[in-house]
N, C-alpha and C positions, 0 to 999 in steps of 0.2 A: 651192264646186263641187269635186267629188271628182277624184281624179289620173286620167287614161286608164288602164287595166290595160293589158299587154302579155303578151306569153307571159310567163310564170312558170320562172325558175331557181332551181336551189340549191346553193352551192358552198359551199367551206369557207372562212373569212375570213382576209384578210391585213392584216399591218400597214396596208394601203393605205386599208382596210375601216373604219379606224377612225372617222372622220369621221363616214361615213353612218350605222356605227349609233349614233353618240352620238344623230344628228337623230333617228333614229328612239325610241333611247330616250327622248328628251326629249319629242320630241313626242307618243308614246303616251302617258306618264306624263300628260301632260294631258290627251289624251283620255277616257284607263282614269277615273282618279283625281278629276277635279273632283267634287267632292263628297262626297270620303273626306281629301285633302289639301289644306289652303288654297290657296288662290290667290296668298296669298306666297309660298309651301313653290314652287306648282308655276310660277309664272312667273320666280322667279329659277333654275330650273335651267340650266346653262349650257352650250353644244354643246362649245365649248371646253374648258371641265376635265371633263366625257365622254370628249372623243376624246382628251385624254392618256391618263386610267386603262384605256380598250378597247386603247390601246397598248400597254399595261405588261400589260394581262389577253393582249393574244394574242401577245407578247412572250416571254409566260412560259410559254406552249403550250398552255393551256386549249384548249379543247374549242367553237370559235365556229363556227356557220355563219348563213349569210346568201339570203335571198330577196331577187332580184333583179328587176324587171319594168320594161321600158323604159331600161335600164342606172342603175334607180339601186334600192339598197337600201330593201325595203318590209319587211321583220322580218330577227328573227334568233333565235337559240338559243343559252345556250352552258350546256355539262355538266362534269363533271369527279369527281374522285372522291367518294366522303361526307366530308363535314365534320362530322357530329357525331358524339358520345364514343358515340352507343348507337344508331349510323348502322342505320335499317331495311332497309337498301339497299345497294351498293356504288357505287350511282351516282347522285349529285344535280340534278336539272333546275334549274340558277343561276338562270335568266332566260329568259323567251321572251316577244318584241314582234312585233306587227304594227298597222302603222297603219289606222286605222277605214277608210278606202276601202280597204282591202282582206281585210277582213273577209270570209271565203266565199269568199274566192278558192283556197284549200289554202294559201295560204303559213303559216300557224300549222302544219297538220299536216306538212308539208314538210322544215318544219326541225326541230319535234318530232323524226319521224323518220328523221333526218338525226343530230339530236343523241344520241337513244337509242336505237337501232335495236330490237331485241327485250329489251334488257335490264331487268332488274328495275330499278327506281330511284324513289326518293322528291322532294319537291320540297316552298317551301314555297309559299302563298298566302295570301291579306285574307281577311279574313273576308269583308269589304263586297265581295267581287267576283262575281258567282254566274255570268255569263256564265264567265271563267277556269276557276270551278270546275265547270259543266256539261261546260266542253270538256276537263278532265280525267277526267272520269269514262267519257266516249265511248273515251278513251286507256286504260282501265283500271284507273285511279287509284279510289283510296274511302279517306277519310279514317279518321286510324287513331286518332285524339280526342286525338294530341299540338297544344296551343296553347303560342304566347309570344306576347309584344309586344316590337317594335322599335324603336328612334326611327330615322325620317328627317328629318333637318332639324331635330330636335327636337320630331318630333308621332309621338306615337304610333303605329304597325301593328300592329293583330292578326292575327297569323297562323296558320295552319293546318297541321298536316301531313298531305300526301295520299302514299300508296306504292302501288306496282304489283308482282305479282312479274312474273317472265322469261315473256314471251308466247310 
């Protein structure tokens, strides 16, 4: 059974923050993922060495916000500058989660826009995800035919890159 919604907030995250969105990214990642990521890869992720590294990311002043609904974090977003050598962008979309009960609810676009206000910026994505990639494309995004593959855990990601310019 799915979480009660509540009003929907969106703040910017604090070290305090860290916790909830490890839960959240862990627990997305199994939502998103089963079926692109083993079920080894995705049941030993761990909330605990999450919420150190979200420490050290919002530590370092990244760029996190957080959707909030009945006081406990239901996604997040975090941006920051480009990291690649031939950055399409000046500004990289790192990560955006929301858990399946609250899918539809705007918390994805909330923090999206939260995290990139009007700015140009690239990000990357699965191949295997087409819902993520639908909902970028509503955002502006269109893929610009740059791929790589990642290892998580040791399994493969193919990824995608999608840019937007300045809205």
């Amino acid at each position: 059974m799915g979480e009660e919604q509540g009003p929907l907030s969106v703040r910017r995250a604090t070290a305090a923050d860290a916790r909830g969105i490890a839960r959240v990214h862990v627990r997305s990642w199994r939502e998103a993922y089963a079926g692109v990521f083993s079920s080894h890869l995705l049941e030993n992720l761990d909330v605990g060495t999450r919420a150190a590294r979200w420490e050290r990311i919002i530590a370092g002043g990244s760029e996190v916000w957080v959707a909030e609904s009945n006081g406990r974090i239901v996604g997040w977003a975090s941006a920051g500058p480009a990291r690649e050598v031939d950055d399409p962008a000046p500004l990289e979309l790192r990560g955006i989660y929301v858990l399946r009960d609250h899918y539809g609810s705007g918390a994805g676009q909330r923090v999206l826009d939260a995290a990139l206000g009007e700015s140009a910026a690239y990000l990357w994505v699965l191949a295997d995800n087409p819902r993520a990639q639908a909902f970028y494309r509503r955002n502006g995004f269109a893929l610009d035919g740059t791929a790589k593959v990642e290892s998580f855990g040791g399994e493969p990601a193919h990824e995608l890159r999608m840019v937007r310019t300045a809205r």
